[in-house]
GULUMTI-111889 format. One record per residue (C-alpha): residue in three letters; x negated, y, z. Coordinates in steps of 0.2 Angstrom, whole numbers, plus 5000, padded with zeros to 4 digits. Layout:
alaXYZ;...
//
This chain:
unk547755586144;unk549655606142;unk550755506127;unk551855616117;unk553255456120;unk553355476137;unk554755596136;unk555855486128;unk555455306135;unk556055386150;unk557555436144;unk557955276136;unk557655166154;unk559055256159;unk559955156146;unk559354986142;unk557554896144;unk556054976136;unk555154856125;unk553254956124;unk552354866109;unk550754896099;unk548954886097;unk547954816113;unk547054936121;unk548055086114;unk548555146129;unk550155036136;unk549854976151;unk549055176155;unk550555236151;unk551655116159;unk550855156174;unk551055356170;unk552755316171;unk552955226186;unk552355376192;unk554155466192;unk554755326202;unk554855316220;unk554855116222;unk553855066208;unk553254886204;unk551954836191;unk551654636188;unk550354576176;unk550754396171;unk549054356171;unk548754406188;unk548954246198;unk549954326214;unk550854446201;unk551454276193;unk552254196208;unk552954346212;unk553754356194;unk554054166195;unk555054196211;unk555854356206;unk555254396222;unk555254586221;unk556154706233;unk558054746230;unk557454916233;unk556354936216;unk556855066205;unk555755036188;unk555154846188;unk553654836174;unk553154676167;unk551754656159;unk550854506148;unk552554436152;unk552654346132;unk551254226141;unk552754156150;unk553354006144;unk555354046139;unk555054256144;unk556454296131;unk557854206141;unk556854256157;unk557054436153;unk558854426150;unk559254356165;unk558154486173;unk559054616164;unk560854546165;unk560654526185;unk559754696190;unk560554826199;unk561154966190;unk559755066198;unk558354956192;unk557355026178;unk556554876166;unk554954926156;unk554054756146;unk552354776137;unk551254666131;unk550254626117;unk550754606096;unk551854476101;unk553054576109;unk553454646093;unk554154506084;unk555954546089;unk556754526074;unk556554326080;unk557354346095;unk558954296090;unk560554356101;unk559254326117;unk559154506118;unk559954586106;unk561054766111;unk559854766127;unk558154846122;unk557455006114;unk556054976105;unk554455086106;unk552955056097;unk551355146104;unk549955146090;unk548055246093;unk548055446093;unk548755516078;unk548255696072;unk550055736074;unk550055666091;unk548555756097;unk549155936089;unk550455916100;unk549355866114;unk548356036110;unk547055896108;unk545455956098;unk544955836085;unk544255846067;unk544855706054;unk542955656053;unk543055636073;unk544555516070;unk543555406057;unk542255386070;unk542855346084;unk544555286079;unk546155346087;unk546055206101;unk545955316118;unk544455226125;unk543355256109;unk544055446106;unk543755516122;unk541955476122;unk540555566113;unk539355416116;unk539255336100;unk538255186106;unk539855156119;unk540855186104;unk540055046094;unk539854956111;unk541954986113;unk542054896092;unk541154756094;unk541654706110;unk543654726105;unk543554656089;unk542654496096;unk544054486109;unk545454486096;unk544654356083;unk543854246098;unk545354246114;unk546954326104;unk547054256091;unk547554096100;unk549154186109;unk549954196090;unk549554006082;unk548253876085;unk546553916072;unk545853766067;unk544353856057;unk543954026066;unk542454046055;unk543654046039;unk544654196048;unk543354306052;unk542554286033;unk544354346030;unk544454486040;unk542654556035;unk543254536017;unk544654646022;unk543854776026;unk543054796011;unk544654796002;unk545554946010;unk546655035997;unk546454905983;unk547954775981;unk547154615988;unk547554435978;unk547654295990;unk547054175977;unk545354285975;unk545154285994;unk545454105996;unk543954075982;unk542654175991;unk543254086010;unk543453916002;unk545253886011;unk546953886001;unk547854045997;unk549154016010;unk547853986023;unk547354166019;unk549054246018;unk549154156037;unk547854226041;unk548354406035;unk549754386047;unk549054336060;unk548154486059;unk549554596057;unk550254516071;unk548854566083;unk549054756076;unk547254726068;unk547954776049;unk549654816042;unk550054796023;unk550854926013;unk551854835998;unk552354895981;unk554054975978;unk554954955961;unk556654995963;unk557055115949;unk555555115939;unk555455045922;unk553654965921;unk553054815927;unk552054825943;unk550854715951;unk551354625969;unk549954615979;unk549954715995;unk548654845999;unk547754826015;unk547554956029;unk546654936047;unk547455026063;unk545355066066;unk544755186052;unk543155146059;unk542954966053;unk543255006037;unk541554966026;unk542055056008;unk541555246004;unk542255406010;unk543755376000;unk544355216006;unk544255286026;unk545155436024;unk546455346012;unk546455226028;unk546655366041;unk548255446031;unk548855286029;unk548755236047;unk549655446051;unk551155376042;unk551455216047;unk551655316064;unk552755446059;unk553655306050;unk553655216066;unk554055366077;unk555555396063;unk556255226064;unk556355206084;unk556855386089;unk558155446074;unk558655266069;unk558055306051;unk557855186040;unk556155196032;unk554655096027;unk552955136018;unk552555086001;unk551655115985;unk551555105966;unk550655025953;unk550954965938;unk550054855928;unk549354975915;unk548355045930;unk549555195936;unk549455225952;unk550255305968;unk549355305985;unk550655305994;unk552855305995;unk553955346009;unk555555266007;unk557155306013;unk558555226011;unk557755125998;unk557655285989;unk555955385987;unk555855535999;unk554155595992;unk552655515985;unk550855545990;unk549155565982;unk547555565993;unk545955625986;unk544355695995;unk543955855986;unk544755865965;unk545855975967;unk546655925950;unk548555855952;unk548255665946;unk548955595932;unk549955455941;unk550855585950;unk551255695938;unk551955565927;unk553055505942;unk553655655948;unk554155735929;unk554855545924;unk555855505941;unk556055675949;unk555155605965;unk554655745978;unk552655745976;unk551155805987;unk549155775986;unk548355796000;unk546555836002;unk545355826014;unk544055976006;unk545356106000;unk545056305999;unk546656355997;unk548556245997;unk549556295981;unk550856205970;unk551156165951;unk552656135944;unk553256075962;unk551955965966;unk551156045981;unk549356025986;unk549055986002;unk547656006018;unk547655846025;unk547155906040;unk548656016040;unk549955896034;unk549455756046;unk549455876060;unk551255926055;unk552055736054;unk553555666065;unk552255596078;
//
């Protein structure tokens, strides 16, 4: 099944190495491959194929290759300043395509190693904007269940599909983990990570969390990013600039698998929205250089906002996210009369879009369909 990036990781190999980041089994090393495709002398190495290895140790390809893909390189003991010798050497005809795993997306610790020689893209699960423009079928229920991964989505068999879960989230707290830091108590993580996924859409205190796993709240906040690190959850933070009361700090917690969350209906499709704009945000950032990020807000008195896309450090609208009550929230009424904030709700059950005092109401189908990516 094709990627919508594609397109444009081609036309950034013709300008500087393609850094291919995201979630394991999302589909990179599918659609590195895909892309090799358009070439005439590709070459695809896996790091952790032992003749690949020699051959990547060696730099032993031909002089002929005209896309060179590595992949697992982070493995590789020194791969940053490998890959820029690789990439400062090459012939001008060589096209350089890297992906990996989460660690690969830790850039912003590369230093000068790289710096002015990559374009990031970051290829997350199927998106209902993605597969729109796909001409995909899907239902938002369909995404819940069997998650956007490509594996899982494109199967009807919800054994395999649980079979596909179990297997993949065993493999990241068991094996990966150990790629991003050395776990001293692996039981402790995993009590953490099934705590997590009953906290999606609440702010999360690392001091609550440390109580119930009996490790210190910094062990848990490692923990969190360890996690974050592998693509398992992302956190959406709370944004205060410009507002006058005072808001609570702790994260919210979101899962890049709606399917793990264990909460009610709420909670997965707050999960599955929130996971369609982190994507778009992603999309936003990498291909129109924008600078964006994806918050919320929450004051202490208990007003709440699901969700805040931020621009510029400004707010370029603000998002509620119910099931079926069609009534505007109070939180986002307040928001949007006191600060002016552009303001949507979007629902998942709707009979008919409208809008009130310019708050629109949203189908979420519809409005996740029509995002950036």
């Amino acid at each position: 099944m094709k990627r919508v990036q594609k397109t444009q990781i081609l036309k950034d190999l013709n300008k500087k190495m393609v850094l291919l980041v995201g979630p394991r089994q999302s589909g990179k090393t599918w659609l590195a491959k895909d892309i090799a495709k358009d070439f005439t002398e590709s070459v695809y190495l896996n790091y952790d194929q032992l003749l690949d290895k020699k051959i990547i140790l060696d730099q032993s390809w031909l002089p002929s290759t005209d896309i060179l893909i590595f992949d697992e390189l982070h493995k590789m003991a020194g791969w940053k300043n490998y890959l820029k010798g690789v990439y400062d050497t090459k012939p001008s005809s060589m096209r350089l395509l890297v992906t990996g795993s989460a660690r690969l997306d830790l850039y912003d610790n590369l230093g000068d190693s790289l710096a002015g020689r990559y374009y990031r893209h970051r290829l997350l699960p199927f998106s209902p904007a993605e597969l729109t423009q796909l001409d995909q079928k899907f239902t938002l229920d369909e995404l819940i269940t069997k998650s956007g991964y490509p594996e899982p989505f494109l199967t009807d068999d919800i054994i395999e599909i649980k079979r596909w879960r179990m297997q993949y989230i065993s493999s990241l707290l068991t094996t990966d983990v150990f790629e991003i830091d050395q776990i001293l108590n692996i039981k402790a993580l995993q009590l953490v990570f099934n705590l997590l996924r009953r906290k999606v859409g609440s702010p999360i205190s690392y001091s609550s969390i440390a109580e119930d796993v009996a490790v210190s709240p910094a062990t848990v906040k490692k923990y969190i990013q360890i996690l974050e690190a592998l693509f398992v959850i992302f956190r959406v933070t709370p944004y205060s600039k410009n507002i006058a009361r005072s808001l609570l700090k702790e994260p919210k917690i979101y899962f890049f698998d709606s399917g793990l969350i264990e909460g009610d209906e709420g909670a997965k499709f707050e999960n599955l929205v929130a996971n369609s704009l982190l994507k778009s945000i992603f999309g936003r950032i990498d291909y129109l250089a924008e600078d964006l990020s994806l918050n919320y807000i929450r004051t202490k008195d208990g007003m709440e906002i699901d969700f805040a896309i931020i621009n510029q450090n400004e707010i370029e609208q603000i998002i509620e996210v119910k099931l079926s009550n069609s009534d505007i929230s109070k939180p986002l009424k307040y928001f949007h009369e006191k600060y002016s904030y552009p303001a949507i709700q979007i629902l998942k059950n709707i009979r008919h879009e409208y809008i009130n005092k310019d708050i629109k109401v949203l189908d979420m189908n519809k409005y996740l369909s029509k995002l950036f990516l």
